[in-house]
C-alpha positions, 0 to 999 in steps of 0.5 A: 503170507508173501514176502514183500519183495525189497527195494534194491537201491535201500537194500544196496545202500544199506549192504553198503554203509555195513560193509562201511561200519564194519571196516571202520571198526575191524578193518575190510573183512573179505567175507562181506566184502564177497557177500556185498558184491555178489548181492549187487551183481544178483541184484543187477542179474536180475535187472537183467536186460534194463538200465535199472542194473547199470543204475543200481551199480551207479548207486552203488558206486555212489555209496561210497565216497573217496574217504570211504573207499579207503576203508573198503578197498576191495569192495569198491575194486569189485563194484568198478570190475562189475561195471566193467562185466556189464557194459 
């Protein structure tokens, strides 16, 4: 049986309102942190060479509001520095 292959966007929503509701309760853990951001940056790997991966880490970006970026600090610095690697 195939595996389906998943929506990126709901897949990065969904890491993302974890991360959240994780640090929210225990505080950022870097091991999701690390995990989120490198499942983004595959994700975006593997969008290579289209502006679906700069729309992905648009979306992931916007995910995450200015409250709850209080939360997950590191998280969001990671996003924004791989904004930077793929411009």
């Amino acid at each position: 049986m195939a595996k389906l292959k998943s929506n990126p966007y709901q897949t990065t929503s969904d890491l993302i309102a974890n991360a959240i509701g994780t640090a929210r309760v225990f505080g950022e853990n870097r091991r999701i942190t690390n995990l989120v951001a490198s499942s983004i940056g595959r994700m975006i790997i593997e969008m290579d060479g289209s502006n679906e991966g700069d729309e992905l880490l648009a979306h992931a970006l916007s995910c995450i509001s200015a409250q709850d970026a209080e939360h997950v600090p590191t998280l969001h610095s990671a996003l924004h520095a791989l904004s930077v690697l793929v411009e």
